[in-house]
C-alpha positions in Angstrom: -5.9 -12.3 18.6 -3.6 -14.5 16.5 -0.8 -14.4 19.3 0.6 -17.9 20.7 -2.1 -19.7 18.0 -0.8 -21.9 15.3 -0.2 -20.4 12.0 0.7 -21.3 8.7 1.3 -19.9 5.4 0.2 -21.4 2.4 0.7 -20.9 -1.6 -1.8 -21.6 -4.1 -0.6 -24.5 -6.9 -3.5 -25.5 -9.0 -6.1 -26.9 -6.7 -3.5 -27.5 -3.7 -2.7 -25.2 -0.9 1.3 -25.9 0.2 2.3 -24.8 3.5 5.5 -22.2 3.0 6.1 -21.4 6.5 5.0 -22.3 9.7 4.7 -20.6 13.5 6.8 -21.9 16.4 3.1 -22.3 17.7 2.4 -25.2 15.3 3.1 -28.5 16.0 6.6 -30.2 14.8 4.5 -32.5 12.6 3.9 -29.9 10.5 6.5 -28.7 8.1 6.8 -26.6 5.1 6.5 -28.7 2.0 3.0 -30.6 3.5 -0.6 -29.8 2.3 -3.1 -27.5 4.2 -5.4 -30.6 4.5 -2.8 -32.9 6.3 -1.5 -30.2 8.5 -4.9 -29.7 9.4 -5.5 -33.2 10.0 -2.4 -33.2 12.2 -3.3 -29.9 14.0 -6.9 -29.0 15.5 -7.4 -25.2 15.6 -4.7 -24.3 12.4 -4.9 -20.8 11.3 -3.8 -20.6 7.8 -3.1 -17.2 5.8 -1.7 -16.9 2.2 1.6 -16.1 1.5 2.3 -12.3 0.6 5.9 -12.3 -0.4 6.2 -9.0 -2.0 4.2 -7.5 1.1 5.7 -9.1 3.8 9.2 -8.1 1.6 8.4 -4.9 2.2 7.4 -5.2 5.8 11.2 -6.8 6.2 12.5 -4.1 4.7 10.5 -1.1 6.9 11.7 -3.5 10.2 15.5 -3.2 8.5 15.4 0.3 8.5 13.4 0.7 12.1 16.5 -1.3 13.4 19.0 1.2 11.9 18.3 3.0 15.6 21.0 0.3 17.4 23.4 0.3 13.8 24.1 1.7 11.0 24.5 -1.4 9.0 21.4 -3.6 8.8 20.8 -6.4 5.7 17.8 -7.7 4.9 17.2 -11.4 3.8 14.0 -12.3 3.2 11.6 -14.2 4.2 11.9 -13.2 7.6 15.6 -12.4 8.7 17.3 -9.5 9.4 21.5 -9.0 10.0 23.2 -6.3 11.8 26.7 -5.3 11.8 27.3 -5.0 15.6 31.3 -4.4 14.9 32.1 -1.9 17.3 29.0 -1.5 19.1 30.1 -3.7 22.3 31.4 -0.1 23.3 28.6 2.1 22.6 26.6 -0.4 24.9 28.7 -1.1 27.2 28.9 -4.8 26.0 27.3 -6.7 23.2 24.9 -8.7 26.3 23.2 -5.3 26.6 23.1 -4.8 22.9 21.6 -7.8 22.4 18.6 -7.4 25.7 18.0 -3.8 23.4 17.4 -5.3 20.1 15.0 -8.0 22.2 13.1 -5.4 24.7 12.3 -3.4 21.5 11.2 -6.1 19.5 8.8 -7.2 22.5 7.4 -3.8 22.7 6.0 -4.1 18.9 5.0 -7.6 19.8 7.3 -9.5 17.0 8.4 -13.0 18.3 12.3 -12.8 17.3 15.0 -15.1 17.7 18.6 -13.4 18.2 22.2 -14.6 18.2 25.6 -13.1 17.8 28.3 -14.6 16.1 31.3 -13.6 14.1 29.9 -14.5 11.2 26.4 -14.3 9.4 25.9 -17.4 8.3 26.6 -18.6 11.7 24.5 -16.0 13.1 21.6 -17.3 11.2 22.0 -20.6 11.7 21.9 -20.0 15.6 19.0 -18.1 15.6 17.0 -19.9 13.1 17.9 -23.6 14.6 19.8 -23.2 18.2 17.8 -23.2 21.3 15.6 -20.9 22.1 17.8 -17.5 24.7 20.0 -15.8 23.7 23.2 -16.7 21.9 26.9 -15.0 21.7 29.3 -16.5 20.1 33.5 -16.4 20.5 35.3 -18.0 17.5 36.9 -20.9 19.6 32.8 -21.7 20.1 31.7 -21.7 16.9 32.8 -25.2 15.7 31.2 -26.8 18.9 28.0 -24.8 19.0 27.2 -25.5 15.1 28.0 -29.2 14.6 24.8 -30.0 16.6 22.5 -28.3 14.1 20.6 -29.9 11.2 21.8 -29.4 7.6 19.3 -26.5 7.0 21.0 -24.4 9.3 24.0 -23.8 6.7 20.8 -22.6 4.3 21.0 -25.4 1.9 18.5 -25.8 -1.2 15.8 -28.0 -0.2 16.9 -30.9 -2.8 19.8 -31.1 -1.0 18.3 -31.1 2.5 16.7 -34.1 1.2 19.3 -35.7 -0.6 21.3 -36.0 3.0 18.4 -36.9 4.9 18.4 -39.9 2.6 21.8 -40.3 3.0 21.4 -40.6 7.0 22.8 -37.3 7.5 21.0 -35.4 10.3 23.6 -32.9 11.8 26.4 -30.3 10.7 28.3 -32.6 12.6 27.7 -35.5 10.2 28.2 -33.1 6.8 32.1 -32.3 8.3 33.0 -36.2 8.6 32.2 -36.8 4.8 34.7 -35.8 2.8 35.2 -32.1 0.7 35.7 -33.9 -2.3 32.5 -36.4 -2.5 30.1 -33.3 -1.2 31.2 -31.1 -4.3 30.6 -34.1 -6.4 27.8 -35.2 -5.5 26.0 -32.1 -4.4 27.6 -29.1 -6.3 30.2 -26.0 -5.2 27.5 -24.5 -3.2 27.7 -26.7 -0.1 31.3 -26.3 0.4 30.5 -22.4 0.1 28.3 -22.7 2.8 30.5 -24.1 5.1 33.1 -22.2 4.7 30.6 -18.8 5.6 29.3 -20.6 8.4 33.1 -21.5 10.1 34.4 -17.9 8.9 36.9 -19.3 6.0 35.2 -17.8 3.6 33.6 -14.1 2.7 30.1 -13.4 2.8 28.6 -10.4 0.6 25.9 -9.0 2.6 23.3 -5.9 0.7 23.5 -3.5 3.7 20.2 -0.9 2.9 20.7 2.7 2.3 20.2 5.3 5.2 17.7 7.6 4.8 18.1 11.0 6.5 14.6 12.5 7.1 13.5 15.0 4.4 12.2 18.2 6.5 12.9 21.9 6.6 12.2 23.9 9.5 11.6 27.8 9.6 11.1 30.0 12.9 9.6 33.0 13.1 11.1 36.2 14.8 7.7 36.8 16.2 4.2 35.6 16.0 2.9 36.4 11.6 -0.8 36.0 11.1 -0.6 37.4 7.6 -1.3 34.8 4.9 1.1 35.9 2.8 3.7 36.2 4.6 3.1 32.5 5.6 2.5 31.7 2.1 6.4 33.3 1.3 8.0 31.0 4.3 6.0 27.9 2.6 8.2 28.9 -0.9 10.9 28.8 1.4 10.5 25.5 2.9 9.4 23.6 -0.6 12.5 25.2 -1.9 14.7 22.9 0.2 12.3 20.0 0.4 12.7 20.0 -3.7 16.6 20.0 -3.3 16.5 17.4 -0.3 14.5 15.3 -3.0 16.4 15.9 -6.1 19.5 14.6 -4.6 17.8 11.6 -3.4 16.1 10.7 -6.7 12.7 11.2 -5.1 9.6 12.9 -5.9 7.0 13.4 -2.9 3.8 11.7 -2.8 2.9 13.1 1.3 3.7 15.7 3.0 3.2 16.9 6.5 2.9 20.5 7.7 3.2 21.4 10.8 2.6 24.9 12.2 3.3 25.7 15.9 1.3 28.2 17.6 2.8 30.1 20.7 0.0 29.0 23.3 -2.3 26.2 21.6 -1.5 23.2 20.2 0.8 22.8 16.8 -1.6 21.8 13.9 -0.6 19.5 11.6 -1.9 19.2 8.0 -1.1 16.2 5.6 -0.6 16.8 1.9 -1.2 13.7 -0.8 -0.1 13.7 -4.1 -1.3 11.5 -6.9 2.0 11.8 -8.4 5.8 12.3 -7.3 6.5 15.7 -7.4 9.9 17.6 -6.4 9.0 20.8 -8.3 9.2 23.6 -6.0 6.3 25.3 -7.9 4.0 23.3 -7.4 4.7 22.0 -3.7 4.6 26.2 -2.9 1.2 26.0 -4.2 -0.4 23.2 -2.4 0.6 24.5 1.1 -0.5 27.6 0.3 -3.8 26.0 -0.4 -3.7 24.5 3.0 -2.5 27.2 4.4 -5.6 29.1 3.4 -7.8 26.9 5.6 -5.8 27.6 8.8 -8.2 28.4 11.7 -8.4 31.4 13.2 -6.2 32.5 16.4 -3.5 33.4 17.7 -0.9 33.5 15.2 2.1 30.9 13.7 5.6 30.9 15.6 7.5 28.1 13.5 6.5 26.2 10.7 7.7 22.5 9.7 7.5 21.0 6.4 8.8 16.9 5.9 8.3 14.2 3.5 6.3 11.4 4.7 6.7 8.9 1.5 8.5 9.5 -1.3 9.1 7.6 -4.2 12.1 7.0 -7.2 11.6 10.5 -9.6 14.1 10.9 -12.3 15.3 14.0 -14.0 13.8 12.6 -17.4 10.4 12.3 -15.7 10.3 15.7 -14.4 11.0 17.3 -18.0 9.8 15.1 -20.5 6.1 15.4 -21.2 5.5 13.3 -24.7 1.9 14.0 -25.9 -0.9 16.5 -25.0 -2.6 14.2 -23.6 0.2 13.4 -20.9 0.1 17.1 -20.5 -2.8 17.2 -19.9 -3.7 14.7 -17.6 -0.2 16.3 -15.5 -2.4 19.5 -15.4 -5.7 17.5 -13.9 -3.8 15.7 -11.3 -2.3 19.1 -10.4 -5.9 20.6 -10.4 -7.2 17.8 -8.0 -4.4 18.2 -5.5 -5.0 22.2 -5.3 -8.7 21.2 -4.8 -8.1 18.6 -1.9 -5.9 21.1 -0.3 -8.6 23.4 -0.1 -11.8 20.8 0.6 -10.2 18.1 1.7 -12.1 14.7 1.5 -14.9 16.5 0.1 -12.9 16.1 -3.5 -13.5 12.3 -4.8 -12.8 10.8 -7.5 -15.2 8.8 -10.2 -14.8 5.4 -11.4 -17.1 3.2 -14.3 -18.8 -0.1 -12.9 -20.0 -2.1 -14.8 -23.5 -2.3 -14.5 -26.5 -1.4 -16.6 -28.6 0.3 -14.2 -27.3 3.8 -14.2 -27.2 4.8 -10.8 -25.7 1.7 -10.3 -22.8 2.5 -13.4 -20.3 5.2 -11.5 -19.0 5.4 -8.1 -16.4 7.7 -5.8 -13.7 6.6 -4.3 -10.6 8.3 -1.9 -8.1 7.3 -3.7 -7.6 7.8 -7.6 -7.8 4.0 -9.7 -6.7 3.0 -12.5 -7.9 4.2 -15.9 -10.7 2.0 -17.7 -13.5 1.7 -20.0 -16.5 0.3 -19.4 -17.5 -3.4 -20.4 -20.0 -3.5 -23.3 -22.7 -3.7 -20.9 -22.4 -1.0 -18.9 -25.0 1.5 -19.0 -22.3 4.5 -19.8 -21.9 2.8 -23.6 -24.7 5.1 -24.3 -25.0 8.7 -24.3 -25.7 9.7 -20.4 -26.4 12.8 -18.9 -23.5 14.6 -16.4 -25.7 15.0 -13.6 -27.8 12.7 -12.3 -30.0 13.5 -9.4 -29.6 11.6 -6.2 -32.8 10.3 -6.1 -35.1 10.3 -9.0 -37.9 12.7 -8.7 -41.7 12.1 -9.5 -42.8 14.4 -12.3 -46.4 14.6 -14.1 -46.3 13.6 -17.9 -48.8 14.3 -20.6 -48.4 11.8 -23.4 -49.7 11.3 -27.1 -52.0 9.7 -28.0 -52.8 10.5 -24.4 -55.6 7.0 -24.1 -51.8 5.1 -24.1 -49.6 3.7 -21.8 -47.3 3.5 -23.7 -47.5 6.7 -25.3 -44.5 9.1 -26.5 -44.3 12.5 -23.5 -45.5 16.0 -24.7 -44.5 18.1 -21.6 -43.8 17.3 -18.0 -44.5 19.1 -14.7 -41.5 19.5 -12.3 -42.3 21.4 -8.8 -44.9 23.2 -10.9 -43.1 24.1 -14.0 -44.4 22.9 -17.1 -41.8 22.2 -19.5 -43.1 21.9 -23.6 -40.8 19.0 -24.9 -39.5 20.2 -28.3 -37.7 16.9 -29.4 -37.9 13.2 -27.9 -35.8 10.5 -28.4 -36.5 6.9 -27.0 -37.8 4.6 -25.3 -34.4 3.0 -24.2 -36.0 -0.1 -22.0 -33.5 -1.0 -18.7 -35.2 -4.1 -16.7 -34.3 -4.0 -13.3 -32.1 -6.3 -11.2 -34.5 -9.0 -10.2 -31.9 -10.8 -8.2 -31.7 -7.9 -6.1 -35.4 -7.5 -5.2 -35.3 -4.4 -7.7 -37.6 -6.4 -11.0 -39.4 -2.8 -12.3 -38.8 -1.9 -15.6 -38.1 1.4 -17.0 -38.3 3.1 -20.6 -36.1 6.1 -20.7 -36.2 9.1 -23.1 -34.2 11.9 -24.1 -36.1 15.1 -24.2 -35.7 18.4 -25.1 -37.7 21.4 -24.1 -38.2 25.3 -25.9 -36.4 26.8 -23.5 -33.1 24.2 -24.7 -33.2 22.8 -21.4 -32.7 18.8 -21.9 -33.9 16.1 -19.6 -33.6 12.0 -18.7 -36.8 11.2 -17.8 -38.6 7.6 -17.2 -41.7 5.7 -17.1 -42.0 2.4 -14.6 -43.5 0.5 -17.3 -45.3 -1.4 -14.4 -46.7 1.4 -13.1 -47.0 3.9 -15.4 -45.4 6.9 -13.0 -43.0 9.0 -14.7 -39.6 10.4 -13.1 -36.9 13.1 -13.7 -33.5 11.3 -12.9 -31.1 13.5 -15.4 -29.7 16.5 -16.9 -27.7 17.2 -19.7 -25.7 20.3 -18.8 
């Protein structure tokens, strides 16, 4: 566990590792700015991660909306500080000293080490929170002015430059920034300053980005009795995509999960998720993937209520819903479509393929969960050249005759698989593949293309080493 140890983020410039940001576990030697070796050197026991600022962006913004249970009006601003407008709330609460004891038992229980503070402004707000010490902290505005002058200059959220430029200057508190005078601060350290102030004491406006609510995106549909006919299911499902896909198209959104739920009368509800490669809102389509799943239902007693709701959604214009621009866009549309039907029905049984680069070839292809990205294969990887579809599992020792049949190196005539002799017609090869000696694997194999009378065409091998002769490959 990482809990109560000292942590620090770092960035990557060149060959050094800066420290970005830094636990309250660490010790007060060690400040952002510093490199990973000297904190180290300062600090036995550091644990260092890299920074993540797009993830841990995100993360801000899923805690944002997770808070929107106490307010309605939560801001994000990153790296790692929230506001919420508690205007108003003091009543709902019955006081802003139990609003406050909420936000922190809730933050305890999902174990994120939070400093709060309420003031009647943001910027002061932050600057308690951030620099005060450690409780709680509610603010009147006659305590304002007292309760920030004792905080350093980064607690009005001054660029670093300038953090330094009064450190040099001997200034060391909030305190020490209001004796100098307006003039000489705008001078000598730009407008921004003075704007800083003025949102910390309240004589000036702060714009805060509050996020968007987002209402859940469900439809619901009870039954007048218990149905156990398919179709009948199958018709409530059209009518439960149908206002799923208007839900979304107001929002913007196209689905990319869904959840199902269907409630039995006795047993338990059972509760079926729904990927999609792509975002989808087209009520088509969504009425056909549950009635996929719907089709795998287990036998019993019957369905009483069925609930369908968006788990992730993402932005889906009206121009990507209608605009296809090649056949091959088309295309590939219809494939992802396909592959969603077909997970519906068999579930993780449906994988996808993806090239490796590699030039042994069972070694060239793997499956994955998740679709990747589209690419070709480097020039040496093994699927360059013509390749069979199937290749078996495991190749399969076969019995060759060979002419001249005194060589070892001779061209194959027929083969003998589980006792059928198969009369090759044409032959092409040898293509030579040396193994991977660095993995313990140093045989060496000489491949050929063959094909029989009956049309049937096979990969076959000899282990030039050994001279034993495999089937690993068919052409269908």
């Amino acid at each position: 566990m990482l809990r109560h140890k000292p942590l620090v983020l770092v960035e990557t410039n060149g060959n050094r590792h800066i420290v970005v940001h830094v636990s309250p576990e660490a010790s007060p030697e060690i400040y952002p700015g510093m490199t990973l070796a000297e904190a180290g050197a300062r600090q036995a026991g550091l644990v260092h991660f890299a920074a993540a600022p797009a993830s841990d962006r995100r993360d801000l913004q899923a805690l944002g909306y997770w808070l929107m249970r106490f307010g309605p009006k939560v801001c994000i601003h990153p790296p790692a500080s929230v506001f919420l407008d508690a205007t108003g709330l003091e009543l709902l609460y019955n006081g802003l000293m139990n609003f406050q004891q909420r936000i922190a038992q809730a933050l305890h229980t999902l174990g994120i080490h939070a400093a709060l503070a309420l003031a009647p402004r943001a910027g002061a707000a932050w600057a308690l929170a951030a620099f005060g010490k450690s409780g709680s902290h509610i603010l009147e505005p006659e305590q304002l002015l007292s309760a920030l002058q004792p905080l350093p200059p980064e607690a009005l959220r001054l660029e670093a430059q300038t953090v330094e430029a009064l450190a040099s200057l001997g200034v060391r508190s909030i305190r020490d920034i209001l004796q100098l005078d307006r003039n000489d601060l705008a001078v000598r350290f730009g407008p921004s300053i003075l704007k800083r102030i003025d949102q910390a004491m309240g004589t000036a406006p702060e714009t805060l980005t509050w996020l968007a609510a987002r209402a859940p995106i469900r439809a619901s549909l009870e039954f007048e009795g218990v149905v156990e006919a398919l179709d009948v299911l199958q018709s409530a499902a059209g009518v439960l995509t149908r206002q799923l896909a208007a839900q979304l198209a107001v929002c913007g959104q196209g689905a990319r999960e869904l959840s199902l739920t269907c409630r039995r009368p006795y047993g338990a509800p059972i509760e079926e998720q729904v990927r999609l490669l792509r975002p989808c809102r087209d009520e088509a389509a969504l009425s056909k993937l549950i009635g996929c799943v719907l089709e795998n239902l287990p036998p019993g007693e019957g369905v009483i209520a069925m609930d369908l709701s968006v788990k992730r959604a993402e932005k889906l214009s009206d121009q990507q819903t209608t605009l296809i621009n090649s056949e091959e866009e088309r295309s590939t549309v219809e494939a992802d479509h396909l592959v969603e039907r077909l997970r519906a029905r068999l579930g993780p049984a449906v994988e996808w393929g993806e090239l490796v680069e590699s030039h042994m070839p069972e070694y060239a292809g793997r499956c994955r969960d998740t679709p990747g990205e589209a690419k070709t294969a480097g020039p040496r990887c093994a699927v360059d050249i013509l390749r069979p579809l199937r290749l078996l599992r495991r190749p399969r020792a076969i019995q060759v005759i060979v002419r001249p049949a005194e060589s070892c190196d001779g061209e194959p005539v027929s083969f003998t698989d589980c006792s059928d002799v198969r009369r090759l017609e044409h032959v092409r090869g040898p293509e030579r593949i040396i193994g991977q000696w660095w993995n313990g694997r140093w045989k060496t194999r000489d491949y050929f293309d063959v094909l029989d009378a009956a049309g049937g065409r096979y990969w076959i091998f000899r282990v030039v080493q050994s001279g034993q002769w495999f089937l690993h490959g068919l052409f269908e």
